[in-house]
C-alpha positions, 0 to 999 in steps of 0.5 A, a space after each residue: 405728161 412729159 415728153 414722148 419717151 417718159 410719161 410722169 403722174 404726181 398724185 398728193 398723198 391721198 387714197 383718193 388719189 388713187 383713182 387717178 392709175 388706170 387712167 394713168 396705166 391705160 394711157 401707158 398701154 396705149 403709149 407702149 402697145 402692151 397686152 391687157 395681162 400686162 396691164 393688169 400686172 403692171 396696174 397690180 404692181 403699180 397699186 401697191 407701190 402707190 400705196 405703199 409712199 402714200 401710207 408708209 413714205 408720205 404718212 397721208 400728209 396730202 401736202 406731201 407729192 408721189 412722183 410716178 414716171 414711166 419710160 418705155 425702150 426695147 420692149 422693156 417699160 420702167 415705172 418708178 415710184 417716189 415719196 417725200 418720206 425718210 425711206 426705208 430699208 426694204 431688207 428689214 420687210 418680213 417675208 409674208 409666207 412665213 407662218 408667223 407672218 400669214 395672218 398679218 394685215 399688211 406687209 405684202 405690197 413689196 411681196 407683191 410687186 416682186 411677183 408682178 414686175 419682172 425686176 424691182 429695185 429700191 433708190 434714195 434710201 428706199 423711198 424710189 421703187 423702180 419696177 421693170 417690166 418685159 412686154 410682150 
């Protein structure tokens, strides 16, 4: 882990990877003293964005690192998320809760990110999410 105000996970871009979260966002709640909702909505929030740059930003290529670093100050922790891919325009994402668009398989992760963190905001040509959240 990083220093004592940032706490980084670099995961190769594998679903098995993802095993490695909750360990990763108990140890923020520890570090950052939030309650267990938040930890289920930031682990939520977190979920989906992981996902997303290993399937979408690193196409599965394992070679290829997903960056998550953490910084906590004035109840406020920012994670932010980061892929080796070419990004992508989050503007373009079809709204989820329209008709046409219900029995999609995909296309919710950033719908879902928006509902759990209290701000989300893409970088780097889409390829860094950053996702706010207000603690306690």
């Amino acid at each position: 882990m990083a220093s004592a105000d940032q706490k980084t996970l670099s995961i190769p871009s594998s679903y098995e990877a993802l095993e490695q979260l909750e360990p990763f966002v108990i140890e923020l709640q520890q570090w950052a003293s939030f309650s267990d909702e938040d930890q289920n909505r930031i682990m939520l929030a977190l979920s989906e964005a992981v996902n997303n740059a290993i399937v979408h930003g690193n196409d599965l290529q394992e070679d290829k690192t997903v960056t998550i670093s953490a910084s906590y100050q004035d109840r406020q922790l920012d994670i932010s998320v980061m892929d080796e891919g070419k990004g992508f325009d989050p503007e373009s994402i079809p709204n989820p809760l329209k008709e046409q668009n219900l029995l999609n398989e995909g296309g919710r992760g950033v719908y879902l990110m928006k509902q759990y963190a209290d701000n989300v905001i893409f970088t780097k040509n889409g390829s860094k999410v950053t996702m706010n959240f207000e603690i306690g």
